[in-house]
C-alpha positions as CSV (number, residue, x, y, z in Angstrom):
1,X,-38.7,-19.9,10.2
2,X,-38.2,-23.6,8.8
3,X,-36.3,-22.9,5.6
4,X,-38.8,-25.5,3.6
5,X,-41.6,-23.4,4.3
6,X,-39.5,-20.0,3.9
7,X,-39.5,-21.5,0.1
8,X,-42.7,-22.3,-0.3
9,X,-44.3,-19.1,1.1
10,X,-42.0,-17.3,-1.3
11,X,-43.1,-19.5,-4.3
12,X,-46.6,-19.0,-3.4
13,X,-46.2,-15.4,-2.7
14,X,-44.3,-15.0,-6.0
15,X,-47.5,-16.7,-7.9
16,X,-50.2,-14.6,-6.2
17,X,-47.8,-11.7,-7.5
18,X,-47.4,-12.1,-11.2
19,X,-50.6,-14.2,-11.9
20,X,-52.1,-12.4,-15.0
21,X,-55.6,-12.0,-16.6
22,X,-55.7,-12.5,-20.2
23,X,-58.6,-11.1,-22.4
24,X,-60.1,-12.2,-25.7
25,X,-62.9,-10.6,-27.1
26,X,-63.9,-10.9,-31.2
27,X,-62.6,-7.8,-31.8
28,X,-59.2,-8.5,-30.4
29,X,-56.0,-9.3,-32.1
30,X,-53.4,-12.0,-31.3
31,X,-50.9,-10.0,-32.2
32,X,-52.1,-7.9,-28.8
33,X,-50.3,-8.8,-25.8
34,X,-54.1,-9.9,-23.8
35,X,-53.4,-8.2,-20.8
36,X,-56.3,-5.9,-21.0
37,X,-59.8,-5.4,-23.0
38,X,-58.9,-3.0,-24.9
39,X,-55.4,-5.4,-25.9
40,X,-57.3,-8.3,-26.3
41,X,-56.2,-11.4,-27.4
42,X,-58.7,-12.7,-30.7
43,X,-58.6,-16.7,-30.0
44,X,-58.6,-18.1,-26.4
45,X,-56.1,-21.0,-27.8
46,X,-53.7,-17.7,-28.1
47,X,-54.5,-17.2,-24.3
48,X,-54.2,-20.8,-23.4
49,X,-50.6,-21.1,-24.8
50,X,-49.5,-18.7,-22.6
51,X,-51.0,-19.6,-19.0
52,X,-49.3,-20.8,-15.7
53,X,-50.4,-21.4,-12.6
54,X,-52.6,-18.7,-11.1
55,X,-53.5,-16.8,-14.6
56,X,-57.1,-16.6,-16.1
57,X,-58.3,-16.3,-19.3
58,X,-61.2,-14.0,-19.6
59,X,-63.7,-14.5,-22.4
60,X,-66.0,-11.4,-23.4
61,X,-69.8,-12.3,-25.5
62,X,-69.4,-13.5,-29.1
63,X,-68.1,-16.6,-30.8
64,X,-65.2,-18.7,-30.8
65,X,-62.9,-21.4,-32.2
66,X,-62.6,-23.9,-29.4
67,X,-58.8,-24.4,-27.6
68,X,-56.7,-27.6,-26.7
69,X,-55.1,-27.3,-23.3
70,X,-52.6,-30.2,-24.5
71,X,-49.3,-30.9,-22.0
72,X,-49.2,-27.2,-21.1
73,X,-48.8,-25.3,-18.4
74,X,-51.0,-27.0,-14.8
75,X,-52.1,-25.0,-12.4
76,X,-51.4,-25.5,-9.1
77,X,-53.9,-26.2,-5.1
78,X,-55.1,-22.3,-4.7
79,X,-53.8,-21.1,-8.1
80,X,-55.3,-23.0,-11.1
81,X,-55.8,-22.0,-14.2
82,X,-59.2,-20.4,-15.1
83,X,-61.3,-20.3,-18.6
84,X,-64.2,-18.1,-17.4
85,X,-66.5,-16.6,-19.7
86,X,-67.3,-12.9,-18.7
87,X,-70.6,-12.9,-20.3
88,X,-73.7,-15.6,-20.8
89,X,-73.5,-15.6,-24.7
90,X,-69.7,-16.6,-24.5
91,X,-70.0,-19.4,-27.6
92,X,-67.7,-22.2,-28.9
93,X,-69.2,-23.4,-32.0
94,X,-65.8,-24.7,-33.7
95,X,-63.7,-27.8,-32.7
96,X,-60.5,-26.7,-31.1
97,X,-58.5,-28.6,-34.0
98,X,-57.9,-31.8,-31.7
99,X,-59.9,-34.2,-33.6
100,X,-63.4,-32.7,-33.0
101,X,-63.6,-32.0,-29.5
102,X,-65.3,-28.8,-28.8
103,X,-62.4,-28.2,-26.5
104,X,-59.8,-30.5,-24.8
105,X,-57.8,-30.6,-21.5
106,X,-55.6,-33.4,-21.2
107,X,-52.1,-34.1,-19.2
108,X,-52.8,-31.3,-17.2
109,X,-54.0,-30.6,-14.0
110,X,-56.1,-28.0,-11.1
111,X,-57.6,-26.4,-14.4
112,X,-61.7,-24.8,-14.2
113,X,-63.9,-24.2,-17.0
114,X,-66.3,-21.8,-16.2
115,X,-69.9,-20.4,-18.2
116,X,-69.1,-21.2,-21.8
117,X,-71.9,-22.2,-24.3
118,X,-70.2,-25.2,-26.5
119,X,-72.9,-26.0,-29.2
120,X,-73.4,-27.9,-32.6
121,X,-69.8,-29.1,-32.7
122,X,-70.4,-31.6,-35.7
123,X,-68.7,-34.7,-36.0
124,X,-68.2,-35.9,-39.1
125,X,-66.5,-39.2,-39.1
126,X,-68.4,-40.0,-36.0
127,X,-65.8,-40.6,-34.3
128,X,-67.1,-39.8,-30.3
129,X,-66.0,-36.9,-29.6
130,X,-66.8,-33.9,-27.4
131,X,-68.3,-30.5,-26.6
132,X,-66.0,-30.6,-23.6
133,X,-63.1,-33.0,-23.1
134,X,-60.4,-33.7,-20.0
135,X,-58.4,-36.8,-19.6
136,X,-55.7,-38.1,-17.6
137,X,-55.6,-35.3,-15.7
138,X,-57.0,-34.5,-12.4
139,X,-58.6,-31.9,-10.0
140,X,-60.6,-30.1,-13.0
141,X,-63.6,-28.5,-12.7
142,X,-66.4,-27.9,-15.5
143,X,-69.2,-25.6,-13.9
144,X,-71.5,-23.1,-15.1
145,X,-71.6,-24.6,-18.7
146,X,-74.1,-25.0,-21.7
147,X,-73.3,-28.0,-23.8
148,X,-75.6,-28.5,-26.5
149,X,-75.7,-31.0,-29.7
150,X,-72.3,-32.2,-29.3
151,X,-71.9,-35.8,-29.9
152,X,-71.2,-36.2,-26.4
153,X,-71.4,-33.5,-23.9
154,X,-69.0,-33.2,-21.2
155,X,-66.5,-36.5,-21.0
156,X,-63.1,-37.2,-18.8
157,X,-60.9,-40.2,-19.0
158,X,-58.7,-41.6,-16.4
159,X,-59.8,-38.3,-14.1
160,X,-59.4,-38.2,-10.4
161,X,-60.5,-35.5,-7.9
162,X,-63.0,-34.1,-11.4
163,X,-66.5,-31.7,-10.2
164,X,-68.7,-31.1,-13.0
165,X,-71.8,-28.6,-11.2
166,X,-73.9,-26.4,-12.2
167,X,-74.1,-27.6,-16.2
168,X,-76.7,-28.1,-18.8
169,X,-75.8,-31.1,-21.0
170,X,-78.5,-31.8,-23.6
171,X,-79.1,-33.1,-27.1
172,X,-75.7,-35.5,-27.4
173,X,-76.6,-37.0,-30.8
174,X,-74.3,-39.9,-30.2
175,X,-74.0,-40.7,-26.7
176,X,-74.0,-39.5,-23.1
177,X,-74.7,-35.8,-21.8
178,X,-71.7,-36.4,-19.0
179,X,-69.3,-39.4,-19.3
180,X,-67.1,-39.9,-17.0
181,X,-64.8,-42.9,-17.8
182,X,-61.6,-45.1,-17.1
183,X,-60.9,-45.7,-13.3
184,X,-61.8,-41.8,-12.2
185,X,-61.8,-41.9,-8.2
186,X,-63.0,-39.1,-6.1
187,X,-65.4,-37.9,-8.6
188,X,-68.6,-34.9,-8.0
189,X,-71.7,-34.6,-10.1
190,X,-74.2,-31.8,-8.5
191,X,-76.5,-29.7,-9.8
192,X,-76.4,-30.5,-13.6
193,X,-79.1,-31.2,-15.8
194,X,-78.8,-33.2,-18.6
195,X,-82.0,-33.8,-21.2
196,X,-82.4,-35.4,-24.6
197,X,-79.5,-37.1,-24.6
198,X,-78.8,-40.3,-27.1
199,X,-78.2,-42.8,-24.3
200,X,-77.6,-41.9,-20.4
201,X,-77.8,-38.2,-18.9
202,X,-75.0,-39.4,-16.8
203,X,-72.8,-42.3,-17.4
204,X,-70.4,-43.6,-15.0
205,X,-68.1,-46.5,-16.6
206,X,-64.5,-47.6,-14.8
207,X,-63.8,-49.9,-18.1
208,X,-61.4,-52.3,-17.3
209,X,-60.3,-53.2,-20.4
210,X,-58.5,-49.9,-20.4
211,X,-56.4,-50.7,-17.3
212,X,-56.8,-51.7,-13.9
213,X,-58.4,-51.7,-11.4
214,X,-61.8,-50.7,-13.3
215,X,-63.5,-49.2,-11.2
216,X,-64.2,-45.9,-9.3
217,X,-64.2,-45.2,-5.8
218,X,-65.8,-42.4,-4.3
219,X,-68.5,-40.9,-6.7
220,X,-70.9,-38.3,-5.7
221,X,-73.7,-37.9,-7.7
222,X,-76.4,-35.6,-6.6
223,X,-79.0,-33.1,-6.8
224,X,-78.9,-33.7,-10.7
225,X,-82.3,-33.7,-13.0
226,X,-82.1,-36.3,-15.8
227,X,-84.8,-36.6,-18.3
228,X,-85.8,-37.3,-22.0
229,X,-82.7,-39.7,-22.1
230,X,-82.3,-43.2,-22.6
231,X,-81.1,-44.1,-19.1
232,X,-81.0,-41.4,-16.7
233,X,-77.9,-42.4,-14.5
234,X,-76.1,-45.6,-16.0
235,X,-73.4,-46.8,-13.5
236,X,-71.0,-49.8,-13.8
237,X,-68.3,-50.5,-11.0
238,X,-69.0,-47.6,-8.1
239,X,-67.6,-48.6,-4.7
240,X,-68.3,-46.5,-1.8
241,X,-70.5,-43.9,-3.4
242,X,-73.7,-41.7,-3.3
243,X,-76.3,-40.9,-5.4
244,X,-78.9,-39.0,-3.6
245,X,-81.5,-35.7,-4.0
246,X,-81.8,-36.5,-7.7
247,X,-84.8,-35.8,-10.2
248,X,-85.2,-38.3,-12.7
249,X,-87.9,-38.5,-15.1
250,X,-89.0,-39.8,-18.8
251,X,-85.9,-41.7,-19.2
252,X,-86.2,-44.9,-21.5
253,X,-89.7,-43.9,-23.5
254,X,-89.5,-46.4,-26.8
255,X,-85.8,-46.8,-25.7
256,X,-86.4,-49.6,-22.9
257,X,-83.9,-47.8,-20.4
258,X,-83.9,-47.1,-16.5
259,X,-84.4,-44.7,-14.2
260,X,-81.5,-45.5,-12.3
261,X,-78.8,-48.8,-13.4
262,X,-76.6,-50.2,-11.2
263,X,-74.3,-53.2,-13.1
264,X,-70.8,-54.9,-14.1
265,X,-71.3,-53.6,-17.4
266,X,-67.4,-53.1,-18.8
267,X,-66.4,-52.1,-15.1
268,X,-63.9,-55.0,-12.7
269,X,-67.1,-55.9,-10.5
270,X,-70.9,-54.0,-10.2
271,X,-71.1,-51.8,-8.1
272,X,-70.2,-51.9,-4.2
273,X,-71.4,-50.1,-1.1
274,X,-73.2,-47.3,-2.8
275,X,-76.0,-45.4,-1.1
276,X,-79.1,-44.5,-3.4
277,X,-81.1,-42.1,-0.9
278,X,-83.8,-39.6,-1.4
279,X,-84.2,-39.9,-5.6
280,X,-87.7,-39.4,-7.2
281,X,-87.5,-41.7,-10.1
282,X,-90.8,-41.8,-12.9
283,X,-90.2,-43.8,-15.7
284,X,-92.7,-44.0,-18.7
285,X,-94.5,-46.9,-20.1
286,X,-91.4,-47.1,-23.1
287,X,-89.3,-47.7,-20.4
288,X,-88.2,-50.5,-18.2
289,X,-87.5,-50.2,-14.3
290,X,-87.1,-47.2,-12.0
291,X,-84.0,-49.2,-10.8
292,X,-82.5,-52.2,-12.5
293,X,-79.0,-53.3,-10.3
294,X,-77.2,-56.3,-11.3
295,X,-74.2,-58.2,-9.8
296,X,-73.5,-54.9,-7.4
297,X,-73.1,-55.8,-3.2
298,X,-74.0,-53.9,-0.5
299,X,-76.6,-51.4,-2.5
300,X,-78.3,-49.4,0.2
301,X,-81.6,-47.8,-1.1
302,X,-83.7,-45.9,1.2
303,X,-86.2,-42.4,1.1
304,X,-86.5,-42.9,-2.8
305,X,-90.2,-42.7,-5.0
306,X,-89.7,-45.1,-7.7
307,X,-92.3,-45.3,-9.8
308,X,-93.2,-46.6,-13.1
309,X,-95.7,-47.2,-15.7
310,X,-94.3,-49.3,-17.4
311,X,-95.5,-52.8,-17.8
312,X,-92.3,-54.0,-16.3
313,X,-92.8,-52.5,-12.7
314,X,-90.8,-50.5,-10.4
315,X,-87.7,-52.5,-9.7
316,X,-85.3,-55.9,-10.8
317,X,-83.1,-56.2,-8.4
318,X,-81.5,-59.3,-9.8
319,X,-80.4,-62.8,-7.7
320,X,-76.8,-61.9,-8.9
321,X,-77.3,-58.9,-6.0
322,X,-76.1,-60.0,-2.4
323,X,-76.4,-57.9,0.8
324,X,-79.3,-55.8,-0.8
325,X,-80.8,-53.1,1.8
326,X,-84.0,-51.2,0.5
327,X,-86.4,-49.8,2.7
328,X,-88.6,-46.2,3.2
329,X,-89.5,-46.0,-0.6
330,X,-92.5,-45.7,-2.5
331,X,-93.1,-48.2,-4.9
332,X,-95.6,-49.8,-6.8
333,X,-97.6,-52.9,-6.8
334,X,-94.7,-55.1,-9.3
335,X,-91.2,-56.4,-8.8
336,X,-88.7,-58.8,-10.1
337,X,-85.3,-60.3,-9.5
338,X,-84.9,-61.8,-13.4
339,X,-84.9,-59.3,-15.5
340,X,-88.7,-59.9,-16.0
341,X,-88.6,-63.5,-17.0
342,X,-91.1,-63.5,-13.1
343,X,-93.0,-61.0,-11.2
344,X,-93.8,-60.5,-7.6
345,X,-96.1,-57.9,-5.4
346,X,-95.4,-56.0,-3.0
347,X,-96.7,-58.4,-0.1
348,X,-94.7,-61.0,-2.1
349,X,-91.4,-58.8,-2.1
350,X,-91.9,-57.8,1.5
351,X,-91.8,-61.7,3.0
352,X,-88.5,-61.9,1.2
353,X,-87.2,-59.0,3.7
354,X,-87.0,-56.4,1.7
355,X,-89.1,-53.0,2.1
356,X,-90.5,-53.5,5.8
357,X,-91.1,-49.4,6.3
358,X,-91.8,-48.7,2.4
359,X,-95.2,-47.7,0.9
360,X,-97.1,-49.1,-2.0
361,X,-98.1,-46.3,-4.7
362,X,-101.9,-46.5,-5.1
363,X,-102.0,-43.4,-6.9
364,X,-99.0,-41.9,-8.7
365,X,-100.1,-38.3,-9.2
366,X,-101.7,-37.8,-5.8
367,X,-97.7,-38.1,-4.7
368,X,-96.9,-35.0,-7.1
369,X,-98.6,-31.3,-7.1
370,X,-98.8,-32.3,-11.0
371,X,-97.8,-35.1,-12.3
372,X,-99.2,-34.6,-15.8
373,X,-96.7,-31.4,-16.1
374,X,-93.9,-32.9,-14.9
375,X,-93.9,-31.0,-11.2
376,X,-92.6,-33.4,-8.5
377,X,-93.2,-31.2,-5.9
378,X,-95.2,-33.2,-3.0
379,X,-98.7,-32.7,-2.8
380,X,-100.1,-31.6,0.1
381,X,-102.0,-35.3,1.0
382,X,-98.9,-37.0,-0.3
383,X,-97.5,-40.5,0.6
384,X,-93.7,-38.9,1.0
385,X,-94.5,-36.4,4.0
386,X,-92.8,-37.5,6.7
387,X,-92.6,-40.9,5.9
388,X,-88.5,-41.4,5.6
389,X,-86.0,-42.4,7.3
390,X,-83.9,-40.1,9.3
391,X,-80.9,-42.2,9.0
392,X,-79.7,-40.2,6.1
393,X,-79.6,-36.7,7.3
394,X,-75.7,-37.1,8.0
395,X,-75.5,-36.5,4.2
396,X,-79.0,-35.4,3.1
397,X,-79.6,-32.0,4.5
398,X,-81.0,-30.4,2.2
399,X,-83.5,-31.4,-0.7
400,X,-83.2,-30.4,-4.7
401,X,-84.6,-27.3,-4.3
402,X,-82.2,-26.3,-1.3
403,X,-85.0,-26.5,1.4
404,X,-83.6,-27.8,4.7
405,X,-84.7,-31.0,6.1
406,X,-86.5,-32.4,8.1
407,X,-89.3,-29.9,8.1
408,X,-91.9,-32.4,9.5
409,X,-91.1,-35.3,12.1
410,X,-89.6,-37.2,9.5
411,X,-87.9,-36.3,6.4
412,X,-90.0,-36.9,3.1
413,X,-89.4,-39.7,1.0
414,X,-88.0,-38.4,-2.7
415,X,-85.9,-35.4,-4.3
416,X,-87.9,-33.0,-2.3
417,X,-89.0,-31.9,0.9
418,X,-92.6,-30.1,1.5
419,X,-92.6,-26.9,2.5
420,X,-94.7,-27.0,5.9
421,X,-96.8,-24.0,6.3
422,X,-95.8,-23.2,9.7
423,X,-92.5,-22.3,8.3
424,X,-94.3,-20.2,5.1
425,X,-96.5,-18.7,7.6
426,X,-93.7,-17.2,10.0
427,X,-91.5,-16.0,6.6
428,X,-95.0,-14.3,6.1
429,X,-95.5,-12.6,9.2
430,X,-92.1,-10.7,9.3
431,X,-91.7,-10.2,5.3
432,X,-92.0,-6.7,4.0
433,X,-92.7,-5.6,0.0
434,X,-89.2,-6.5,-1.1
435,X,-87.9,-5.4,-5.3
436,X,-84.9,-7.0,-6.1
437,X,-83.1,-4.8,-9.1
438,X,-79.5,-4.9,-10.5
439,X,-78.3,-1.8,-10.7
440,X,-74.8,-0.8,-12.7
441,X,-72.7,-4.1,-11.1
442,X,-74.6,-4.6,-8.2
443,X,-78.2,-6.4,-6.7
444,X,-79.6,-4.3,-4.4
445,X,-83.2,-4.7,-2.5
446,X,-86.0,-2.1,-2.1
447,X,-87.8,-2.5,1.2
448,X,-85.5,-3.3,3.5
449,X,-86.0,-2.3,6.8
450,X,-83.3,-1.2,9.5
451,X,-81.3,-4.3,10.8
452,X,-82.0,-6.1,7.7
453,X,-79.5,-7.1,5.0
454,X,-78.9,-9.5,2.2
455,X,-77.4,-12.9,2.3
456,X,-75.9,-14.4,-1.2
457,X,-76.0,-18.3,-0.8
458,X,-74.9,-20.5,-3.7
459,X,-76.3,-23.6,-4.3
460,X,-74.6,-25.7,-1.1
461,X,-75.8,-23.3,1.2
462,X,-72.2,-21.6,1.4
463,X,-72.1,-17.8,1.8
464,X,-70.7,-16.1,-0.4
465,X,-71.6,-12.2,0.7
466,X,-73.9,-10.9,3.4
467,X,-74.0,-6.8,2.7
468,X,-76.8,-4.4,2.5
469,X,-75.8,-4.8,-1.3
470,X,-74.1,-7.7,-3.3
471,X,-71.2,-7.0,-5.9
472,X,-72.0,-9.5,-8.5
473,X,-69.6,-8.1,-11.4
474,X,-67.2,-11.0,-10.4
475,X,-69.7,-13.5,-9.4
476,X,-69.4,-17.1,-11.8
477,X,-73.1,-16.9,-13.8
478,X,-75.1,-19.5,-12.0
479,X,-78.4,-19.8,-9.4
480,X,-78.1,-18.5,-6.2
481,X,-80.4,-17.5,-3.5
482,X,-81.1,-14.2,-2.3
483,X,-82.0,-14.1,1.4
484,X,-83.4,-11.4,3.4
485,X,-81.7,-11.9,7.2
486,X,-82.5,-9.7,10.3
487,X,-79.6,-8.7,12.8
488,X,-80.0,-12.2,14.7
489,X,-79.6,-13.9,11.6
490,X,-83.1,-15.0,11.4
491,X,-84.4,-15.9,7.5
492,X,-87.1,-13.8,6.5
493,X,-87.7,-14.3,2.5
494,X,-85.5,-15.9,-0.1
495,X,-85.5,-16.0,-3.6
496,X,-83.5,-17.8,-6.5
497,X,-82.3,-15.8,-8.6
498,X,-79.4,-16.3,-12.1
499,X,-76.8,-14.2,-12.2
């Protein structure tokens, strides 16, 4: 055997071998040595000294001083370091000492948070900090969180290779419910929802006065729901991203934000080559446009509702935009290209090019099963069915809800796909009485019949257990879905559950 990889194997080998779990619990002691419950460490920053590569830090129900994870120890690819909260009340309500910041990871790298509640971390000199902070360091992940009245909720800094899924951001009473800042390439936002937030739910912003190049390459940004902010997703200097499947609703009410903005902003250039495909975007009469872009090339926006009842239209896709591509949307009957200084229809905005396949709103809440209560679910008679464009399903397989599309001819326009009833009906015609119950560590189902089992799906459609019973005691808390499968694999029932 080559003597390079002899080495590594050994190193590797060697970390798999002595990685340790620490425990903290609030009866614990940091005079314990951590290495079990009933030796539990009190604080996690008495934990976080002490981890390498490979070690997690488990964290049992109650509440907590916050910890800095400042130039220590990185983990490494296949062995980070892990901060996962054993329970779903596992609470930071103290600053880790750092300033304000609820907790702090900075200079180091391949580091996950996972399932902590970070709440009311006050702010005194309002200064901008964090319920959850991580800068210049890279290939972190922050999933499974709560971050609530913080004065902003999750933010990195000069971040590369950084997934945020799966958290709740809400009430920042300064800024943004996820920032994510200063030239951060490679970058992941899924399944978050962030509400009530100060200014965006999600704000991307490459600043260039902080250092070239200023800007950020490679940003995913989907299956997201943003509302109740001021903007729902504010974006400055994006090249080559996506932003698709996304929910975004009552941003900008008495604020005058956007659904969606797309701009120079404090970024190099606006943005560049970014895909907008399948949003639904309502904005309120407070607010401004469903989309405003401005000086960004090559914006591609297809499959989207974008909405608005606001006096200002749907969208301003200003003159400062070249190579613009929009087409297979919903939109209504006003547009402009100044900022609102002119308007022009939908007929008008359709001779300059733009639109050919899209489709004029008549009536917003015959698109919706109920508008009024904020459901965006497609009617039955709606405008979206099988109306888009099935360019996108190299990327867009799935909608918001994790339903698989197409289901029609077409894909639907928007965040989600309807449910045709020749699908519900065959699920009907196989599915049994079925009681899911946890029992001691594990979910079982009543009702199974022989040659049925359970499939565990997370929310990308990945697998993570097919068993006639799941294990869930070391399962991250999160939604997943529950499927019933037959021996040929064929779906008959799911559920979403949160474990």
């Amino acid at each position: 055997m080559n003597k390079t990889l002899m080495l590594f194997f050994l190193i590797v080998v060697s970390n798999l071998l002595f990685a340790k779990n620490y425990h903290v619990q609030p009866l614990g002691s940091d005079n314990n040595d951590g290495l079990s419950f009933a030796k539990a460490f009190r604080t996690i920053q008495k934990a976080a000294n002490l981890v390498v590569a490979g070690d997690s830090i488990l964290v049992y129900d109650g509440f907590y001083k916050g910890w800095d994870h400042f130039y220590k120890n990185s983990g490494v690819q296949g062995n980070p370091i892990v901060y996962f909260a054993k329970g779903k009340n596992v609470i930071i309500n103290q600053s880790c000492g750092r300033g304000f910041d609820g907790l702090n990871i900075e200079g180091c790298d391949w580091i996950e948070v996972n399932g902590f509640r970070v709440q009311s971390i006050a702010d005194p000199n309002g200064s901008g900090e964090d319920g959850i902070r991580a800068v210049l360091s890279n290939h972190i992940i922050i999933r499974n969180c709560i971050v609530d009245s913080c004065y902003r909720g999750i933010f990195t800094g000069y971040t590369d290779d950084f997934l945020a899924e799966n958290n709740i951001c809400r009430r920042s009473y300064g800024e943004h419910g996820i920032y994510v800042s200063n030239n951060s390439d490679e970058v992941t936002l899924r399944f978050n929802v962030s509400y009530g937030n100060k200014a965006a739910g999600i704000q991307l912003n490459p600043d260039l006065s902080s250092g070239s190049p200023g800007l950020s390459y490679h940003v995913f940004i989907y299956n997201n729901i943003c509302y109740n902010n001021r903007i729902g997703l504010n974006l400055q200097g994006l090249y080559y991203s996506y932003v698709y499947n996304n929910l975004l609703y009552n941003n900008g009410s008495n604020n005058g934000g956007n659904g969606i903005t797309l701009f120079h902003g404090d970024a190099a250039t606006g943005c560049n080559d970014v895909k907008v495909f399948n949003n639904t975007v309502v904005v309120p009469s407070g607010s401004q446009w469903a989309i405003l872009a401005i000086e960004s090339d090559s914006l591609s926006i297809l499959n989207n509702i974008l909405i608005s009842f606001s006096s200002k239209g749907c969208l301003d896709i200003e003159n400062s935009c070249s190579n613009y591509f929009g087409d297979y949307n919903i939109l209504n009957d006003k547009m402009t290209t100044d900022q609102g200084n002119s308007y022009i229809n939908f007929a008008q905005w359709k001779n300059k090019g733009n639109d050919l396949h899209s489709v004029l709103a008549v009536d917003n809440s015959s698109l919706f099963e109920d508008l009024t209560n904020n459901n965006f679910h497609l009617s039955a008679l709606s405008a979206a069915r099988n109306s888009g464009d099935n360019l996108v399903l190299n990327l867009v397989t799935t909608d918001l809800d994790n339903e698989k599309r197409p289901q029609g001819k077409s894909i639907d326009i928007g965040c989600y796909e309807f449910r045709e009833s020749t699908q519900v009906d065959q699920q009907k015609e196989h599915k049994s009485e079925y009681i899911l119950k946890y029992q001691n560590d594990f979910l079982i189902v009543e009702g199974l019949e022989e040659g049925q089992s359970i499939m565990l799906t997370n929310l990308l459609g990945q697998v993570v257990e097919w068993a006639d019973r799941v294990n869930i005691s070391n399962l991250a808390h999160g939604i997943y879905f529950i499927s019933i499968v037959d021996n040929n694999g064929q779906l008959l029932a799911t559920v979403k559950v949160d474990i």
